[in-house]
Backbone as a printed PyTorch tensor [residue, N CA C, xyz], in Angstrom:
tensor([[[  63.1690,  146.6660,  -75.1640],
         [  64.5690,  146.3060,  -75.0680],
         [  65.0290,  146.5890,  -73.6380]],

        [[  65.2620,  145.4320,  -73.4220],
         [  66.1240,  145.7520,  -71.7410],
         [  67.4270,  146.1870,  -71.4420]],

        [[  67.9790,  146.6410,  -70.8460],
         [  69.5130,  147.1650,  -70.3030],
         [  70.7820,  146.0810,  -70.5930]],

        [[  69.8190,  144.8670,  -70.2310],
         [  70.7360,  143.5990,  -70.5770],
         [  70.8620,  143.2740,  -71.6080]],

        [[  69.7230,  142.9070,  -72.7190],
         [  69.5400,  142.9440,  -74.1280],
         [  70.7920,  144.1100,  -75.0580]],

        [[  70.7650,  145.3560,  -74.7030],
         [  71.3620,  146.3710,  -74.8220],
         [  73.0070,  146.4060,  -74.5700]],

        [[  73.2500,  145.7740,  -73.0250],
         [  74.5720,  145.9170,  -73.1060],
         [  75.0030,  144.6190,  -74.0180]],

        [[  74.0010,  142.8310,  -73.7490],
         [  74.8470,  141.9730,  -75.0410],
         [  75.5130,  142.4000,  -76.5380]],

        [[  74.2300,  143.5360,  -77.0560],
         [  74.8590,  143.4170,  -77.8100],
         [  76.0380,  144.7240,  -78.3570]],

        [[  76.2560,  145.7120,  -77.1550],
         [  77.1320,  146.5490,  -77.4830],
         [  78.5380,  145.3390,  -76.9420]],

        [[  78.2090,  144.3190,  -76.4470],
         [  79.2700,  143.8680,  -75.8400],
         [  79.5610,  142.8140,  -77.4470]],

        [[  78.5510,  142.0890,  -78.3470],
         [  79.0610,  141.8170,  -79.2130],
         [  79.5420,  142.4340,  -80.1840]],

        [[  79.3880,  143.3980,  -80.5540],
         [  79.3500,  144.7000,  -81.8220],
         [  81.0360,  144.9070,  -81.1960]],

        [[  81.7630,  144.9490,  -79.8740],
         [  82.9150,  145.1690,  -78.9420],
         [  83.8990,  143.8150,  -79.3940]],

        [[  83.0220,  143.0610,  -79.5180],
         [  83.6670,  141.5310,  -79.5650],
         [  84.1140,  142.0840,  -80.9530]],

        [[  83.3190,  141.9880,  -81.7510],
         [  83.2590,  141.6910,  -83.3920],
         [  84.5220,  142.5970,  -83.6990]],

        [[  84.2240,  143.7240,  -83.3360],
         [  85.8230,  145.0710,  -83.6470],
         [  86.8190,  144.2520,  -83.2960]],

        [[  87.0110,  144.3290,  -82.0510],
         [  88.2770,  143.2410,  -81.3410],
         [  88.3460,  141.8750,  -82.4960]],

        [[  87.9850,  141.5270,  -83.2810],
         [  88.5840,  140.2840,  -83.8310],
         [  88.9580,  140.4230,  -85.5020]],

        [[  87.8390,  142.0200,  -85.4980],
         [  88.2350,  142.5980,  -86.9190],
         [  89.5200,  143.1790,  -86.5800]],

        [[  90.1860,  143.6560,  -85.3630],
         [  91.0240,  144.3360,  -84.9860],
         [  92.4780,  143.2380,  -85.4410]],

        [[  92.0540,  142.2750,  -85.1990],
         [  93.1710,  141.2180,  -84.7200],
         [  93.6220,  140.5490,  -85.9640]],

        [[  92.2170,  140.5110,  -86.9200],
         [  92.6040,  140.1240,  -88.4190],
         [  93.3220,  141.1360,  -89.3530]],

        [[  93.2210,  141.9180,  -89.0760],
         [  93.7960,  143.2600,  -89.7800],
         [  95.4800,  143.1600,  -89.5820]],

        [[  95.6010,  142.9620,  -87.4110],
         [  96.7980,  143.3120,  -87.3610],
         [  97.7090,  142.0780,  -87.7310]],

        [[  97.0560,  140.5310,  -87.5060],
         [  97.9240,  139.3390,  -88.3430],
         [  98.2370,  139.1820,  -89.8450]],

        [[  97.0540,  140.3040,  -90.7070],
         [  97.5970,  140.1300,  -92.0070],
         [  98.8960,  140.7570,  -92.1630]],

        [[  99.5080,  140.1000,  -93.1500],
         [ 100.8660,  140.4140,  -93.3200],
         [ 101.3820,  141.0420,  -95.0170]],

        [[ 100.4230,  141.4510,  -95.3860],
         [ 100.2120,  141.9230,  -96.9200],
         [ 100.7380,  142.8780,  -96.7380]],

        [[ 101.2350,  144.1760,  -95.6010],
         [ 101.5880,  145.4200,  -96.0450],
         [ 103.2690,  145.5080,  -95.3770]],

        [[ 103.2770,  144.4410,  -95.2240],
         [ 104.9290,  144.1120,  -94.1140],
         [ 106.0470,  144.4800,  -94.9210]],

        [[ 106.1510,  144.2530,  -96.1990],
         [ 107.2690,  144.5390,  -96.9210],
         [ 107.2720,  145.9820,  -97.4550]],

        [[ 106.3750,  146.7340,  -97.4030],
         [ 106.7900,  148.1810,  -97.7790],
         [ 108.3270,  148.9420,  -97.4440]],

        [[ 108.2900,  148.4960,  -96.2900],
         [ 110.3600,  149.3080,  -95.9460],
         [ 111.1630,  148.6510,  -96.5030]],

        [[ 110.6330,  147.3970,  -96.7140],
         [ 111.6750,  146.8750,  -97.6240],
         [ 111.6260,  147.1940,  -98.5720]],

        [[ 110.9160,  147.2780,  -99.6640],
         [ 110.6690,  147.6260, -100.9260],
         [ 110.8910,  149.1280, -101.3910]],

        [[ 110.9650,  150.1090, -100.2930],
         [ 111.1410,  151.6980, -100.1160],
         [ 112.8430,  151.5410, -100.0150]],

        [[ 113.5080,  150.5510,  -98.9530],
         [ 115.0340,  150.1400,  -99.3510],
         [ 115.6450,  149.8590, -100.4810]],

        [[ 114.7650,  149.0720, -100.7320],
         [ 115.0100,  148.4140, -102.3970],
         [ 115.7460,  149.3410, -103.9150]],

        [[ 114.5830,  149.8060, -103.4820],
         [ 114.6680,  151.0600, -104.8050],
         [ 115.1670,  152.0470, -104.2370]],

        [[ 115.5490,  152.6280, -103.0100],
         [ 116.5490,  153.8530, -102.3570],
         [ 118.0830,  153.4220, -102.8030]],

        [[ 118.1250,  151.9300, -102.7330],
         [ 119.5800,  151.7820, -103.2940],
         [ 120.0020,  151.4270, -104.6250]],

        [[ 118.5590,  150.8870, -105.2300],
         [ 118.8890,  150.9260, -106.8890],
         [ 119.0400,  152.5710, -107.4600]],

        [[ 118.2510,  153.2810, -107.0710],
         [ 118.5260,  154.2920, -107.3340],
         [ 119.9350,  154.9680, -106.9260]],

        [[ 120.4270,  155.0490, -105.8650],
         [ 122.0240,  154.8350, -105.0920],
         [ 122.8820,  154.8380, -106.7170]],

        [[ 122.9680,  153.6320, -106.3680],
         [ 124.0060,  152.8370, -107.4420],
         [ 123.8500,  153.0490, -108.5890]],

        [[ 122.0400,  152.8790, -109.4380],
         [ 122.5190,  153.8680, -111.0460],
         [ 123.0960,  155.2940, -111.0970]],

        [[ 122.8320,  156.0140, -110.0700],
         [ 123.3800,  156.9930, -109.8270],
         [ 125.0650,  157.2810, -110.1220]],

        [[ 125.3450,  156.0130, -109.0050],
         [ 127.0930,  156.1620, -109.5310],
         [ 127.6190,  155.5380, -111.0800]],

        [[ 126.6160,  154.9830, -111.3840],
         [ 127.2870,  154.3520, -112.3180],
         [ 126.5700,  155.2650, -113.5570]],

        [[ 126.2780,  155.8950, -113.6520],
         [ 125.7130,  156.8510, -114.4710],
         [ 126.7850,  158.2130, -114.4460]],

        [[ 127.2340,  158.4660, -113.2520],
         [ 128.8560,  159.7090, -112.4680],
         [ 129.8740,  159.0020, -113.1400]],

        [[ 129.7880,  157.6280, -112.9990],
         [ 131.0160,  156.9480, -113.1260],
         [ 131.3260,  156.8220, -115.0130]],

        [[ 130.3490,  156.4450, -115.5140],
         [ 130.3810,  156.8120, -117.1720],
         [ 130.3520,  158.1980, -117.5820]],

        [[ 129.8590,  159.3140, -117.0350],
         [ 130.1190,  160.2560, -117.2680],
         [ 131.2950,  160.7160, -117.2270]],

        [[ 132.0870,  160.3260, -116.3120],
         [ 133.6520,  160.7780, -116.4230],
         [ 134.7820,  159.9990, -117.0570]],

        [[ 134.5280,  158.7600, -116.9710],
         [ 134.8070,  157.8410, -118.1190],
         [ 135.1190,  158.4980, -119.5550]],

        [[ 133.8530,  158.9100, -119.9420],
         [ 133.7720,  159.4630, -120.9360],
         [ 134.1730,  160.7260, -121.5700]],

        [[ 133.9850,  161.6210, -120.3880],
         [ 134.5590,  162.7110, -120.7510],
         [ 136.0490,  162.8520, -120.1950]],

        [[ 136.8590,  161.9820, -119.5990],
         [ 138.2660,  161.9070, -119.7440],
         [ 139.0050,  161.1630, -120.5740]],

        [[ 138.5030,  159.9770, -121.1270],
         [ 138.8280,  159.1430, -121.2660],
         [ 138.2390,  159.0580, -123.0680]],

        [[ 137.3070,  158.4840, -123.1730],
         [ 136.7400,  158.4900, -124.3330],
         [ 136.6730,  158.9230, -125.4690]],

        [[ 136.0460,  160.4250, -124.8540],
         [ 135.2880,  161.5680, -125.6230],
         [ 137.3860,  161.9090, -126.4280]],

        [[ 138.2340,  162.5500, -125.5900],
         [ 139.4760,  163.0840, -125.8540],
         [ 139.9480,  162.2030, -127.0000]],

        [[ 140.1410,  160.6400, -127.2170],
         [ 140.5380,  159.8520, -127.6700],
         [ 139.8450,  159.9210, -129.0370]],

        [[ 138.4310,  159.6730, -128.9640],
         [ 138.0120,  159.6480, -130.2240],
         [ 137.6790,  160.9930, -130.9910]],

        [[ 137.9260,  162.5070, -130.2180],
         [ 138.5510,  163.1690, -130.9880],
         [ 139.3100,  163.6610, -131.7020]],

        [[ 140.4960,  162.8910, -131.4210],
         [ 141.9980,  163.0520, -131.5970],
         [ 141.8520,  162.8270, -133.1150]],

        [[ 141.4270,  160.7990, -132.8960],
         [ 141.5150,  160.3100, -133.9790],
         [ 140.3770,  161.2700, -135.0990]],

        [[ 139.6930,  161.5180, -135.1070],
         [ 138.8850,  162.2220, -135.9950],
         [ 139.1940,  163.2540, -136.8310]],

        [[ 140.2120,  164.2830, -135.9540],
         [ 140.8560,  165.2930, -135.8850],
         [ 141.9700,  164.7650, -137.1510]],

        [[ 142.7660,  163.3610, -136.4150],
         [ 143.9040,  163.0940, -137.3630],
         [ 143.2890,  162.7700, -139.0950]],

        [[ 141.9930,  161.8620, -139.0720],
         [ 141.4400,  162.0260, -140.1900],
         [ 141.0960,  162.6030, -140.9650]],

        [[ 141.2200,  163.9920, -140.7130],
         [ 140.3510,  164.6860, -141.5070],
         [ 141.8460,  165.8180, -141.9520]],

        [[ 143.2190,  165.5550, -140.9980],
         [ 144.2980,  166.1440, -141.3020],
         [ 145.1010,  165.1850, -142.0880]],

        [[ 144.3550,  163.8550, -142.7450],
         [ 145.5400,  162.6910, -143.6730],
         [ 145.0970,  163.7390, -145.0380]],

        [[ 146.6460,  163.9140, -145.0560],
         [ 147.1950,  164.2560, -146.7080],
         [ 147.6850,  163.0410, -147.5240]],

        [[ 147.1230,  162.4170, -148.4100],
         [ 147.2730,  161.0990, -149.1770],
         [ 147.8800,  161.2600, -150.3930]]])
């Protein structure tokens, strides 16, 4: 094996990386991850409030009301 033989083919094995390099960095299969990490940072967000938001709903609003009435039912003298 000669020096020349030797450097062709560290110079192709150089080539070959460089184009595995280049296919890797044009695929576009992993591009949407921040988006998809956004995605669900704000679905999660929002069930959040709306999960706060029925909770107090309920316990101001609701819960008081349909105790009342329950309360009055069980105080009917007929």
């Amino acid at each position: 094996m000669t020096v020349k033989n030797a450097f062709s083919g560290v110079l192709r094995r150089v080539r070959l990386a460089f184009a595995r390099m280049n296919t890797v960095a044009a695929c576009a299969r992993g591009e949407n991850y921040v988006d998809s990490g956004v995605k669900i940072l704000i679905a999660v967000v929002i069930g959040a409030l709306l999960l706060g938001g029925l909770y107090a709903l309920f316990g101001d609003t609701i819960i008081p009301t349909v105790t009342k009435k329950v309360e009055e039912m069980f105080e009917f003298k007929g």
